[in-house]
C-alpha positions as YAML, in Angstrom:
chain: A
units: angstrom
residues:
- id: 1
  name: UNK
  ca: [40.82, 37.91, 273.20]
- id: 2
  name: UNK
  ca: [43.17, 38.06, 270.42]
- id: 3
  name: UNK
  ca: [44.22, 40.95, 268.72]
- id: 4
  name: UNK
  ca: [42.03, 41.86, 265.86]
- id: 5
  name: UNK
  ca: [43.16, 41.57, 262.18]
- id: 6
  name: UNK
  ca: [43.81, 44.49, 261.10]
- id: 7
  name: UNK
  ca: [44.39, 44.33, 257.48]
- id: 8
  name: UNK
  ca: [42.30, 46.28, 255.62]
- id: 9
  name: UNK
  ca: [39.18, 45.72, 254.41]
- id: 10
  name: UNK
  ca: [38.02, 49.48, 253.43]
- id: 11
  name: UNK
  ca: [40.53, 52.09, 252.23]
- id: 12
  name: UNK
  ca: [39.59, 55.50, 252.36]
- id: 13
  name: UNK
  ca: [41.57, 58.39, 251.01]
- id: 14
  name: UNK
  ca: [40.70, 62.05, 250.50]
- id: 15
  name: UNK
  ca: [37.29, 61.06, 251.00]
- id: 16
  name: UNK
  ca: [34.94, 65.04, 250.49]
- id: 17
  name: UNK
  ca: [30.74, 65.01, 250.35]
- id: 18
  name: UNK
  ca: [30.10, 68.42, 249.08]
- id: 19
  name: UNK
  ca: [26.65, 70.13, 248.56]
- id: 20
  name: UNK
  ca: [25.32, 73.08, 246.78]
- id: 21
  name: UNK
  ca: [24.15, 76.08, 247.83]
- id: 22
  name: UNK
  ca: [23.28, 79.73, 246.56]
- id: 23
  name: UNK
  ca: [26.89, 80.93, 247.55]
- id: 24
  name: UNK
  ca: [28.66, 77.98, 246.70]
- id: 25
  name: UNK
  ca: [29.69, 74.70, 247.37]
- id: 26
  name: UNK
  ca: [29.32, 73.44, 251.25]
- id: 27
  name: UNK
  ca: [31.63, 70.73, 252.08]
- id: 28
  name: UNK
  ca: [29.90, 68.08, 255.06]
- id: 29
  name: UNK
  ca: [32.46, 65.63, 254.73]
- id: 30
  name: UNK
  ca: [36.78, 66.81, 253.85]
- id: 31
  name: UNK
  ca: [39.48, 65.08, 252.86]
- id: 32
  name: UNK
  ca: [38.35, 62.17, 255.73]
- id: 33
  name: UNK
  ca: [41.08, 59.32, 255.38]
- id: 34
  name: UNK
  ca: [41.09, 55.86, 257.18]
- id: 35
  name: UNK
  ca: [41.30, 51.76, 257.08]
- id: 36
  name: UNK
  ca: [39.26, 49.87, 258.05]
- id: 37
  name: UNK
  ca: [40.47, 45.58, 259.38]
- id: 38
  name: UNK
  ca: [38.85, 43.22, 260.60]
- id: 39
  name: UNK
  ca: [38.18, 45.01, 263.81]
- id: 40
  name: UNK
  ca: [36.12, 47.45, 265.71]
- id: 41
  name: UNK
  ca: [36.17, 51.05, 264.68]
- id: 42
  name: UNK
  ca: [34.37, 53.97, 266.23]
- id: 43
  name: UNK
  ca: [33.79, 57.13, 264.74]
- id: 44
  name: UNK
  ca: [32.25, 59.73, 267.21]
- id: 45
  name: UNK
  ca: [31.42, 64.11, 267.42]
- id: 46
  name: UNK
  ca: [28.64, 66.30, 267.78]
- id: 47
  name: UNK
  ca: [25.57, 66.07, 265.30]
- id: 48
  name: UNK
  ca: [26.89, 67.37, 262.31]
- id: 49
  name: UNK
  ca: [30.44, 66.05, 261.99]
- id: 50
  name: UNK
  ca: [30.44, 64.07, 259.43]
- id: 51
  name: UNK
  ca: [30.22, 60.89, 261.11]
- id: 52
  name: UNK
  ca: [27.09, 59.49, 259.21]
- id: 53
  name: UNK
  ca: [27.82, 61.00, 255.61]
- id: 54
  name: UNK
  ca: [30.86, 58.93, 255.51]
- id: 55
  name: UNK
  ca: [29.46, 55.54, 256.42]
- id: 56
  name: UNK
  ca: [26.73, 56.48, 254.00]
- id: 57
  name: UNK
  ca: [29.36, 57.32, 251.48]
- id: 58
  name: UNK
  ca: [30.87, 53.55, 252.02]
- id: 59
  name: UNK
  ca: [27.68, 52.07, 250.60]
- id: 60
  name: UNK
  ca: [27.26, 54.87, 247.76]
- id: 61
  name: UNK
  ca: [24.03, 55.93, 249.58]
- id: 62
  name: UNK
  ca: [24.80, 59.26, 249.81]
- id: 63
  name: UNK
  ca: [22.23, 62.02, 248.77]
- id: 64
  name: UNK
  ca: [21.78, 62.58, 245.13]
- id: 65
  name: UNK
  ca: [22.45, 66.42, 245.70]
- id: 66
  name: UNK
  ca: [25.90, 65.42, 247.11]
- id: 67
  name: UNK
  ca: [29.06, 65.29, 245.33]
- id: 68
  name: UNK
  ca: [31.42, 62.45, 246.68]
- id: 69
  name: UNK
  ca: [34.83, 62.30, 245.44]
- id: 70
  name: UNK
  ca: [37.47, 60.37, 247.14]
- id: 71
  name: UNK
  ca: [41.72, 59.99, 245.76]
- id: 72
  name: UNK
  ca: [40.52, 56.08, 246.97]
- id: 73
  name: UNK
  ca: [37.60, 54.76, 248.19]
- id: 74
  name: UNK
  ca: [38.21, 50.79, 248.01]
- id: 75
  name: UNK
  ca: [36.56, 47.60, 249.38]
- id: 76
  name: UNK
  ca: [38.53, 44.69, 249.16]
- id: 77
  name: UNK
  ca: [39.93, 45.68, 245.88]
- id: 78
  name: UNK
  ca: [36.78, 47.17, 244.46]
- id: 79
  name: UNK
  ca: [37.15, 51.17, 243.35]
- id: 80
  name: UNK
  ca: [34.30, 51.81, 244.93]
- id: 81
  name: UNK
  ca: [33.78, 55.05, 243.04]
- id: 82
  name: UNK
  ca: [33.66, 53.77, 239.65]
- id: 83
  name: UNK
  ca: [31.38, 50.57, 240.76]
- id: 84
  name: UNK
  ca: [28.24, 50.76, 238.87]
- id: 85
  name: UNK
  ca: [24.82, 51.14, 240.49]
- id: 86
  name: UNK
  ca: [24.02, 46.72, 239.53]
- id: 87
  name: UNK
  ca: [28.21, 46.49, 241.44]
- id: 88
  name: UNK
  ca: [26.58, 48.12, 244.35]
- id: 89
  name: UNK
  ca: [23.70, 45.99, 244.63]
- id: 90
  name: UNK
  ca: [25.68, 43.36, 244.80]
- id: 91
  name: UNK
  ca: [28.09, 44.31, 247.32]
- id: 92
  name: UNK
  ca: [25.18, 46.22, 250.00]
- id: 93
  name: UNK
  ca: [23.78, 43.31, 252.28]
- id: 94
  name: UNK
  ca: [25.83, 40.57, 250.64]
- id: 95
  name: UNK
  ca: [29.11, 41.85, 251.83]
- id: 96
  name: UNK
  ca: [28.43, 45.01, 253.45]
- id: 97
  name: UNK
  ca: [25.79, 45.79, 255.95]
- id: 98
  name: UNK
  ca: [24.68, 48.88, 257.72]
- id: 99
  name: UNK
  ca: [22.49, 48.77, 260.97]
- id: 100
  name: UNK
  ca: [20.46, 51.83, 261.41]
- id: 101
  name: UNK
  ca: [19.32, 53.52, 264.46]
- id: 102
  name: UNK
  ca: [15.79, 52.64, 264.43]
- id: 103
  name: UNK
  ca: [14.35, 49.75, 263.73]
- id: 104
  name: UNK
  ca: [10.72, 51.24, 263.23]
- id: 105
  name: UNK
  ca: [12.08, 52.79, 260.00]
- id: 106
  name: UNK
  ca: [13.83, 49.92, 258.83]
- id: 107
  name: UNK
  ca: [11.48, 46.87, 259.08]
- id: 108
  name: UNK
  ca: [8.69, 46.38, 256.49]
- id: 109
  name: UNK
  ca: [5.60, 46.88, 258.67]
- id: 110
  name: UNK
  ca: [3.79, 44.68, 256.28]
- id: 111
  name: UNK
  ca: [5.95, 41.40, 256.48]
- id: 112
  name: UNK
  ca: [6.65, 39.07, 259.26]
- id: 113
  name: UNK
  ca: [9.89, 39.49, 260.60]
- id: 114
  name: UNK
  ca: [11.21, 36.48, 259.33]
- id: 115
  name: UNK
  ca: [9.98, 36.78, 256.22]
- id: 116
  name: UNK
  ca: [12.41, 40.12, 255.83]
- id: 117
  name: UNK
  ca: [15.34, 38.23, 257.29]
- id: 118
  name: UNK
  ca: [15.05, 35.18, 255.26]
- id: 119
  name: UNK
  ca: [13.90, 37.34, 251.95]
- id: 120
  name: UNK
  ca: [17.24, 39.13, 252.62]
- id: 121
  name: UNK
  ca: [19.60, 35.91, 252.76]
- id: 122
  name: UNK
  ca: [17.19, 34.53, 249.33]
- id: 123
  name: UNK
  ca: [18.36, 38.06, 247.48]
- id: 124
  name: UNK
  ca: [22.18, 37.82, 248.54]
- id: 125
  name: UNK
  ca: [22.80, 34.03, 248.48]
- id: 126
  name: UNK
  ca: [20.18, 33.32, 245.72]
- id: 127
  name: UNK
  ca: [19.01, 30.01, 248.76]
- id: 128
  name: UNK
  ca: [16.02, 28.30, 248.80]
- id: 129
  name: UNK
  ca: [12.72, 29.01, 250.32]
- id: 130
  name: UNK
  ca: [13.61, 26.14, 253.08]
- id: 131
  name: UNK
  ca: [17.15, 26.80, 253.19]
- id: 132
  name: UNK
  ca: [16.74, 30.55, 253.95]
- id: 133
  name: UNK
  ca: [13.81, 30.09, 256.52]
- id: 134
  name: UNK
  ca: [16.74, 27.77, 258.36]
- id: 135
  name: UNK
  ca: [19.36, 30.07, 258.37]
- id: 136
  name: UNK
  ca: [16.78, 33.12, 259.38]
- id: 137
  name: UNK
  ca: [15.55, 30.86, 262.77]
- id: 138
  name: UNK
  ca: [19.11, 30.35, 263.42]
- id: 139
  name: UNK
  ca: [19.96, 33.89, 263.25]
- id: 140
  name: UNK
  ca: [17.08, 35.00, 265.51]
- id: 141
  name: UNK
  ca: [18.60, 32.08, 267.76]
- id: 142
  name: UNK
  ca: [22.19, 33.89, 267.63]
- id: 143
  name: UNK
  ca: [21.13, 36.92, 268.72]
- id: 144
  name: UNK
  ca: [19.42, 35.44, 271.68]
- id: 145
  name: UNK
  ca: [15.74, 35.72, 271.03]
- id: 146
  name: UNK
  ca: [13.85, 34.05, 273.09]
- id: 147
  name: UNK
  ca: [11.07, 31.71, 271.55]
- id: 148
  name: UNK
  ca: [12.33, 32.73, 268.38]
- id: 149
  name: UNK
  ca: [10.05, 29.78, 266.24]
- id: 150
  name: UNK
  ca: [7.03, 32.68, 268.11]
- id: 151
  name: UNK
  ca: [8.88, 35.36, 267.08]
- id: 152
  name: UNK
  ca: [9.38, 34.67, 263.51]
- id: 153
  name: UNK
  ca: [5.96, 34.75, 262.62]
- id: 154
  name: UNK
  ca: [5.24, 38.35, 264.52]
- id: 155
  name: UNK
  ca: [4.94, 41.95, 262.76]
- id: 156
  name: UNK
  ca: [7.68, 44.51, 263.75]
- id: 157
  name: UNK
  ca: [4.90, 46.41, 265.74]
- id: 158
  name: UNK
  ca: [4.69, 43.54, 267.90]
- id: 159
  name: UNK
  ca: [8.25, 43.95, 268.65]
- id: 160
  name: UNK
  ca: [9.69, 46.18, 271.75]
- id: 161
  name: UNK
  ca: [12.44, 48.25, 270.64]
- id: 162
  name: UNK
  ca: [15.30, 46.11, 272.08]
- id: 163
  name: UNK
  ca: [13.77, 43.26, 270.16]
- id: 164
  name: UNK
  ca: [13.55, 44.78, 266.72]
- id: 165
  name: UNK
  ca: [17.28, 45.72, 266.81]
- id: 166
  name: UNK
  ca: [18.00, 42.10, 267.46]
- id: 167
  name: UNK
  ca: [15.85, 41.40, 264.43]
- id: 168
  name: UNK
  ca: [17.66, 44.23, 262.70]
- id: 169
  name: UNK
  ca: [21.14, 42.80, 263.51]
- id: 170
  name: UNK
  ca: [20.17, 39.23, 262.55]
- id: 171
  name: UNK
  ca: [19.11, 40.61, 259.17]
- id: 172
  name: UNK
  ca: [22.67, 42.41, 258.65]
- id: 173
  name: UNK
  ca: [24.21, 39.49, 259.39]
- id: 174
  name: UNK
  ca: [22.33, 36.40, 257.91]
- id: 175
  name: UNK
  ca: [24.39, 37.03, 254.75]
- id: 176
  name: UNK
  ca: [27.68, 36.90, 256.72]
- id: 177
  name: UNK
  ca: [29.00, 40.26, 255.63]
- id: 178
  name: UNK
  ca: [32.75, 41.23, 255.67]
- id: 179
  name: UNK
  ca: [32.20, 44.49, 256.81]
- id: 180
  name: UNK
  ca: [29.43, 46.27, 259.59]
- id: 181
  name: UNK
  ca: [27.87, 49.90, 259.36]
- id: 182
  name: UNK
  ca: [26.33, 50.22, 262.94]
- id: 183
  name: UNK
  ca: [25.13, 53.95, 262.71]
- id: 184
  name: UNK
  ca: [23.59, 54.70, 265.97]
- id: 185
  name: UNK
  ca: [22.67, 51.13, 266.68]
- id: 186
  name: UNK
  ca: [21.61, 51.63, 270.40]
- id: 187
  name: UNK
  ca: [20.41, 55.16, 270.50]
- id: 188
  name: UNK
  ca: [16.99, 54.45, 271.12]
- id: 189
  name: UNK
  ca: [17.41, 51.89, 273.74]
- id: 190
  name: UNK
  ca: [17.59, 52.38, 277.95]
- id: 191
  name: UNK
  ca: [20.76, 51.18, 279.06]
- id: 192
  name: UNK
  ca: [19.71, 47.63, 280.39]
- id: 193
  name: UNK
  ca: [18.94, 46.87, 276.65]
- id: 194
  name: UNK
  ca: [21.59, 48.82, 274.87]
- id: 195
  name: UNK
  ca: [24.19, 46.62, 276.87]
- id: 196
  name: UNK
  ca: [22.45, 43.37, 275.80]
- id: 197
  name: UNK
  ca: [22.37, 44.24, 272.34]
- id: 198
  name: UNK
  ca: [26.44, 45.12, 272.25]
- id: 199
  name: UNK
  ca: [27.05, 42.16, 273.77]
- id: 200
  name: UNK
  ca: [25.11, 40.15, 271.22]
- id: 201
  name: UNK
  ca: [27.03, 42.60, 268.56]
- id: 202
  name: UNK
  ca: [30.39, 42.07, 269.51]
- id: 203
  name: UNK
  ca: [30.13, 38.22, 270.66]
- id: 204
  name: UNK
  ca: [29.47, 38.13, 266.73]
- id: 205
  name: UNK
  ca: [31.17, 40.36, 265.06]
- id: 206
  name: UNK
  ca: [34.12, 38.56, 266.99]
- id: 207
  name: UNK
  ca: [33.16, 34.72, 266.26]
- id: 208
  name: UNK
  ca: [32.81, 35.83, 262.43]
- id: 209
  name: UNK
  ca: [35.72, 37.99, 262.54]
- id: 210
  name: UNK
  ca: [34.57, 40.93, 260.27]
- id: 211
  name: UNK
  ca: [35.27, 44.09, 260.25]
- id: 212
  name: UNK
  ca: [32.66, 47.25, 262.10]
- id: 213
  name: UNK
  ca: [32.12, 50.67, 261.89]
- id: 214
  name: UNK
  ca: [30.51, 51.80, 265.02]
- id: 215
  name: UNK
  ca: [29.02, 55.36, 264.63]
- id: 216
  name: UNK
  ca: [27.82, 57.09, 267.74]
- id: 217
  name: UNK
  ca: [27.76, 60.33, 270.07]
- id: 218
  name: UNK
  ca: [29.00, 58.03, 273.38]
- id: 219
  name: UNK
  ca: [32.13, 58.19, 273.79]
- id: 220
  name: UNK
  ca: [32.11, 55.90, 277.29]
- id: 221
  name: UNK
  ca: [30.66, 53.47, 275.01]
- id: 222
  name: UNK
  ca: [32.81, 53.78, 271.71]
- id: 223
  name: UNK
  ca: [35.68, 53.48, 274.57]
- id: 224
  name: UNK
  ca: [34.75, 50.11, 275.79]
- id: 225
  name: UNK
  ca: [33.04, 48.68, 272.84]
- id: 226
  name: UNK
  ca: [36.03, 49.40, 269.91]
- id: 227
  name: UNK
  ca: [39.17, 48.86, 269.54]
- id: 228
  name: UNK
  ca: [40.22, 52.14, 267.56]
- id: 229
  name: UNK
  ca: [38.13, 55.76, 267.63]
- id: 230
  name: UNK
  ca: [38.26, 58.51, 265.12]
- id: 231
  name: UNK
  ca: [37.26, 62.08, 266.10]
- id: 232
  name: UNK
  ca: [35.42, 63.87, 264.01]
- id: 233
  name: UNK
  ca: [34.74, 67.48, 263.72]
- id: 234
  name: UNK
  ca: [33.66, 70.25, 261.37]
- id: 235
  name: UNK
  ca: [33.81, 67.05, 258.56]
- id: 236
  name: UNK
  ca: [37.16, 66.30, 259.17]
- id: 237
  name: UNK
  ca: [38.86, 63.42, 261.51]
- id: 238
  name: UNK
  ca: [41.02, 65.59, 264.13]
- id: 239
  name: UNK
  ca: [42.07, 62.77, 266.47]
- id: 240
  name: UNK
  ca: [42.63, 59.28, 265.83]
- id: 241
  name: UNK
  ca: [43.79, 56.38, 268.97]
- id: 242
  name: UNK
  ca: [43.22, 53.62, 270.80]
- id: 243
  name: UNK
  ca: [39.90, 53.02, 272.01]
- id: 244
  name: UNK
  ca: [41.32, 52.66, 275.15]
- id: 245
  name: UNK
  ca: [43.27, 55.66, 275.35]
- id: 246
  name: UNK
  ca: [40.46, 57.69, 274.60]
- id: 247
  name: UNK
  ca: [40.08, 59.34, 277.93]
- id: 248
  name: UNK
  ca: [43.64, 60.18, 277.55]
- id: 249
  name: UNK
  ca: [43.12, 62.23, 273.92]
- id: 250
  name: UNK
  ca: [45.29, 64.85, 273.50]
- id: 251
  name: UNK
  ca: [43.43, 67.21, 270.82]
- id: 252
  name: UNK
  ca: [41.51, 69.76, 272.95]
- id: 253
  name: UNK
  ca: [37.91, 68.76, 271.18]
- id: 254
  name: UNK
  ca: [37.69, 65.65, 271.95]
- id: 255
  name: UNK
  ca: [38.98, 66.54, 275.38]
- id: 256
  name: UNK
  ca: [36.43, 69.11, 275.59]
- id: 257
  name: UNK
  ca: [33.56, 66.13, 274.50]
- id: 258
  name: UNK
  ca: [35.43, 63.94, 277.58]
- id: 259
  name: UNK
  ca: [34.14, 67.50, 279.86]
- id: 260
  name: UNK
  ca: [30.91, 67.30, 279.10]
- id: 261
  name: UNK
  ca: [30.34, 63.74, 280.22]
- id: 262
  name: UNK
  ca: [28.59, 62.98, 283.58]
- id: 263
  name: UNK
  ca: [31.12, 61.33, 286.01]
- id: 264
  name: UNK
  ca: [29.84, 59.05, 288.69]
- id: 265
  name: UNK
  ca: [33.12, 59.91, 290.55]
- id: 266
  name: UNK
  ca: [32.68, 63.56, 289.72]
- id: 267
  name: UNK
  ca: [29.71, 64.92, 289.76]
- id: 268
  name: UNK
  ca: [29.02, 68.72, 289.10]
- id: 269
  name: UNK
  ca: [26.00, 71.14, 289.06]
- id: 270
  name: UNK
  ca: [26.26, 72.14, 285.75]
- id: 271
  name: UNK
  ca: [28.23, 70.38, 283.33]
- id: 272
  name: UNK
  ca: [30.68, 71.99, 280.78]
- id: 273
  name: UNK
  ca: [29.73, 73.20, 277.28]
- id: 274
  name: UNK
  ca: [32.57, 72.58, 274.90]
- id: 275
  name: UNK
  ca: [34.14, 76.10, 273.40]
- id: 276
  name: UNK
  ca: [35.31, 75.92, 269.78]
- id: 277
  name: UNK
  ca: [38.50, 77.34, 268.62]
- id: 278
  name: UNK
  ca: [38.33, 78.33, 264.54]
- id: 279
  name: UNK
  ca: [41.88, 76.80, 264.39]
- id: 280
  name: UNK
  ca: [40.29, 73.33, 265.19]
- id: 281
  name: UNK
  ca: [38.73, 73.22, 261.36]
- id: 282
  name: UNK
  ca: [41.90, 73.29, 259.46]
- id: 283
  name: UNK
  ca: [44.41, 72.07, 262.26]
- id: 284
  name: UNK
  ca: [46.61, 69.23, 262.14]
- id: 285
  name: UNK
  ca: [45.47, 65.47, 263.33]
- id: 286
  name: UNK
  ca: [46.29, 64.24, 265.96]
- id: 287
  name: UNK
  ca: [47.32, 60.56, 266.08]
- id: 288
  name: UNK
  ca: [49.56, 57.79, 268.03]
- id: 289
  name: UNK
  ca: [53.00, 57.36, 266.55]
- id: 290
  name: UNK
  ca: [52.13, 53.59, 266.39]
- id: 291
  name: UNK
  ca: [49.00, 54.62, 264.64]
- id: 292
  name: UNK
  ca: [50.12, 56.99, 262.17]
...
């Protein structure tokens, strides 16, 4: 495969989510600065990181008790932070999309799952009722549904779980986004499934060459899925490299998150809780010279 374009499509700069509290200010997300091309980026920690504040903080979707400020927070040109509420509207599902973890949350219970896809691509691309029926079959046909003229007409309860995140993806997508927020996209899927669905993911995200954020706890699968990782911890990136270099990190976190992995060709009795050093909050990132 060729190498991905990496020109950016996000720029992120200072980025801080802050949050009140009786003795003061709590920061969840500090000074957290990246790009994002037209490639595959993976952002992984521990619950709590930061990981999913900042991907919410891409679509404005943030809490309304946070405070987000950023030195830059662009999209293709767009300040981001001074885009009105109507700007955003425009720009969430039309040009961004973010797949959540679940679909059970995410799907309308009360429409047929084609209905949501095509009502999406008749908000964004302001297309017909035919026109966005077509392009809704077609999109359950590119992520590999089987029968999908059946499937179309189903509820999401009549969905298994692998299923619905096809649906969900094919929603994301229908509008032909630049840019992907996949926060936890296989979490709730056994393994068989989870490997279908990145498959069906990346054969797309590739053919349509935009741009992903891939948010997730496995790092065996950040490090074979994407082509760059950030490591996040305490709401701040400590380590950024090469997705496949990531079993190579340097910063003693994310080698620490490497330790507590299950190994195949390793296997242990009991396997190792990570230890936290207080310098590892404030510390310096660590990053490839070709990266920095």
């Amino acid at each position: 495969m060729a190498d991905p374009d990496t020109s950016p499509l996000i720029r992120v700069r200072g980025l801080r989510i802050a949050f009140p509290s009786p003795s003061g200010p709590i920061e969840a997300v500090r000074g957290v600065s990246f790009d994002v091309g037209r490639e595959k980026l993976g952002i992984v920690g521990e619950s709590g990181s930061g990981k999913s504040m900042t991907g919410r903080a891409l679509l404005k979707l943030s809490p309304k008790a946070a405070r987000v400020t950023a030195e830059r927070l662009d999209f293709a040109g767009i300040d981001l932070l001074a885009a009105s509420e109507r700007r955003m509207r425009g720009l969430r599902g039309a040009r961004i999309s973010m797949i959540l973890q679940d679909p059970k949350y995410s799907l309308n219970p009360l429409m047929r799952v084609g209905h949501q896809i095509a009502e999406t691509c008749r908000l964004h691309q302001r297309a017909g009722r035919a026109e966005a029926n077509a392009k809704a079959m077609a999109m359950l046909e590119a992520v590999h549904i089987r029968d999908p003229r059946r499937v179309f007409d189903l509820y999401p309860h009549e969905v298994s779980g692998g299923m619905g995140q096809r649906i969900m993806i094919a929603m994301m997508l229908v509008t032909e986004p630049d840019l992907i927020i996949a926060d936890e996209p296989t979490s709730a899927l056994d393994v068989t499934i989870r490997r279908q669905v990145l498959t069906i993911l990346d054969e797309l995200v590739s053919r349509r060459g935009v741009g992903l954020i891939f948010i997730s706890h496995d790092l065996n699968l950040v490090a074979e899925f994407c082509d760059r990782v950030l490591v996040m911890y305490a709401g701040r990136i400590v380590e950024e490299l090469r997705a496949a270099d990531l079993h190579s990190a340097r910063h003693p976190y994310t080698q620490a998150l490497l330790r507590s992995l299950p190994r195949l060709d390793q296997p242990v009795e009991e396997l190792a809780v990570p230890t936290r050093d207080p310098a590892w909050r404030d510390g310096p990132t660590y990053r490839l010279e070709a990266l920095a």
